[in-house]
C-alpha positions as CSV (number, residue, x, y, z in Angstrom):
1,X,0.0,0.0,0.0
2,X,1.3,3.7,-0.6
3,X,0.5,6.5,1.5
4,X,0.3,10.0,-0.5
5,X,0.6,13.3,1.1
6,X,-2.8,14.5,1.4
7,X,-1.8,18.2,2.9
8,X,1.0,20.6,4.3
9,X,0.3,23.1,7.1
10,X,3.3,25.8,7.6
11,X,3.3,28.0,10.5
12,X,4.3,31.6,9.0
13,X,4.6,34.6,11.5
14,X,1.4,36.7,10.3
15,X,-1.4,34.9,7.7
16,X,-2.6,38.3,6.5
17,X,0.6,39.5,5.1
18,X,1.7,36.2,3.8
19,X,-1.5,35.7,1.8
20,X,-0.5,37.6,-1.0
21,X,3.0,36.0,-1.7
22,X,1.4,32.4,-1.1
23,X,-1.3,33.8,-3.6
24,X,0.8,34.5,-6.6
25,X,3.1,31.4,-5.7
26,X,0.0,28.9,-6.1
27,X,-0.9,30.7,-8.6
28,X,1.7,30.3,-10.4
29,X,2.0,26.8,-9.4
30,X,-1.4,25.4,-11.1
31,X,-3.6,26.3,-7.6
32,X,-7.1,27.4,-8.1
33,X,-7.0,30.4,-6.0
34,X,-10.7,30.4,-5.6
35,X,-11.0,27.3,-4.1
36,X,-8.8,28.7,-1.8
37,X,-10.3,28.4,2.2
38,X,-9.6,30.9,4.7
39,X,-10.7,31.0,8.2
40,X,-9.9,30.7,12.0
41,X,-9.6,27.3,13.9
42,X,-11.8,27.8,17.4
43,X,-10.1,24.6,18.8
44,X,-6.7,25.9,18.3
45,X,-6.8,29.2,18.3
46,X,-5.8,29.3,14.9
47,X,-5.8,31.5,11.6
48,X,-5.5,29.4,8.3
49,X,-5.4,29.6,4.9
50,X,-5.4,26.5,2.7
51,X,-4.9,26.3,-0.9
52,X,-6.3,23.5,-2.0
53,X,-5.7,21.0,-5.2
54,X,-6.3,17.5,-6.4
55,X,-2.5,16.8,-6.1
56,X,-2.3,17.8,-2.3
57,X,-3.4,20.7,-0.2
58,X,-0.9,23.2,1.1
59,X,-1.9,26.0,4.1
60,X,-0.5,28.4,6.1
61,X,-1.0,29.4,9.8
62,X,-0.9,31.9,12.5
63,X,1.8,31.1,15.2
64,X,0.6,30.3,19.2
65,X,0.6,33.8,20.6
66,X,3.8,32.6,22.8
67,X,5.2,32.1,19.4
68,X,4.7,35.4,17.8
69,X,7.7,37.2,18.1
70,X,10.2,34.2,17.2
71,X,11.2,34.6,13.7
72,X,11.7,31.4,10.8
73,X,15.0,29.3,10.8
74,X,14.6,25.9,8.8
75,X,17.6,24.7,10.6
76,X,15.8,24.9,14.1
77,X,14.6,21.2,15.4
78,X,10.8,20.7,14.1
79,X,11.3,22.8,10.7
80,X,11.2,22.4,7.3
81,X,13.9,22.6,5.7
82,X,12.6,23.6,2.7
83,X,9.7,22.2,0.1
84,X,10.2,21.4,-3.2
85,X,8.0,20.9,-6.5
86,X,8.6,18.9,-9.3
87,X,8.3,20.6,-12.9
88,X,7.9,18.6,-16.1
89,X,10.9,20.2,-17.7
90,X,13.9,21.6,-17.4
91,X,12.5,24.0,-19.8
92,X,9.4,25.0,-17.1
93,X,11.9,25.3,-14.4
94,X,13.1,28.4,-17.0
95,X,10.0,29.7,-17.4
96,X,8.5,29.7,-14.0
97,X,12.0,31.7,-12.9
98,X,11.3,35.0,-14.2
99,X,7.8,34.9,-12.6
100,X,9.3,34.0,-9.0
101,X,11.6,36.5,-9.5
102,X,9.0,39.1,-9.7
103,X,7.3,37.9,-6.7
104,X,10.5,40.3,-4.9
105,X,11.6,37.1,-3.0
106,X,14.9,36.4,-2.3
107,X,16.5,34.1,-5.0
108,X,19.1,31.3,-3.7
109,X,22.4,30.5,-5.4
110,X,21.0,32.7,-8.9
111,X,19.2,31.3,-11.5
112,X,18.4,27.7,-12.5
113,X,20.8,25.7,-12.8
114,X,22.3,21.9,-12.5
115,X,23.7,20.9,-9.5
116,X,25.4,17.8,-10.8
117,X,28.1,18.1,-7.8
118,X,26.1,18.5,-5.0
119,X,22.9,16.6,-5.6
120,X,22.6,14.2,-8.9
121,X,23.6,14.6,-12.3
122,X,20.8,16.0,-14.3
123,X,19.5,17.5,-11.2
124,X,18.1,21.1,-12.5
125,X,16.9,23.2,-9.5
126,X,15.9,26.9,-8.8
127,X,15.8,27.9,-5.2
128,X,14.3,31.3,-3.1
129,X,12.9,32.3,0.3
130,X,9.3,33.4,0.8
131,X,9.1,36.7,2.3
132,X,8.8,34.7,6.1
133,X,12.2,33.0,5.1
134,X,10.7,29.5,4.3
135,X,13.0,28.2,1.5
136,X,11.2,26.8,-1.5
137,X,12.6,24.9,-4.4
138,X,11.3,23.9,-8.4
139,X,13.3,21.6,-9.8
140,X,13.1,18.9,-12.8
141,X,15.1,15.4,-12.2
């Protein structure tokens, strides 16, 4: 039996201002904005906003109020590292920079490129920060 990922849940430090980055990301990655779902989670005291998809879901929510001042680091124990999506092509992985790019994120190690050395051959990869810091990759292999 296999076991899919269903959904993603990040914690970023305020929903409202993230919501327009993770918009035009989503967007841009084949999401359906409008079946988008926003709202606030009574039993945990909790903002959310979840994009949703047939592939997987992906959402975003407020920190705990003790949490609220404590910035991202995907090195701390308990975070992500980073998340990465698969394009088709090498070629798509070209295309898609340009439109990251004028998101006004912070790109990692430039443009697309292999990284034959320090992942796998053929290994085609763009990498950036979302505005909280979460580092996202799009990659063909």
């Amino acid at each position: 039996m296999t076991y899919n990922i269903h959904h993603i849940q990040i914690t970023v430090e305020d929903v409202k201002k993230a919501e327009p980055f993770y918009d035009q990301l989503f967007a841009l990655l084949g999401f359906d904005i409008q079946k988008k779902y926003s709202g606030y989670l009574e039993h945990a005291d909790m903002e959310v906003i979840e994009y949703l998809s047939d592939a997987f879901d992906f959402g975003i929510s407020s920190p705990k109020r003790t949490f609220t001042k404590e910035k991202v680091d995907s090195r701390k124990p308990g975070s992500i590292q980073h998340i990465a999506f698969k394009a088709g092509s090498k070629q798509e992985v070209d295309e898609i920079f340009p439109k990251i790019q004028a998101l006004g994120v912070k790109i990692l190690h430039g443009k697309p490129k292999e990284y034959k050395e320090r992942i796998a051959p053929d290994y085609y990869a763009l990498f950036f920060e979302s505005p909280d810091g979460i580092c996202f990759e799009i990659f063909h292999y």
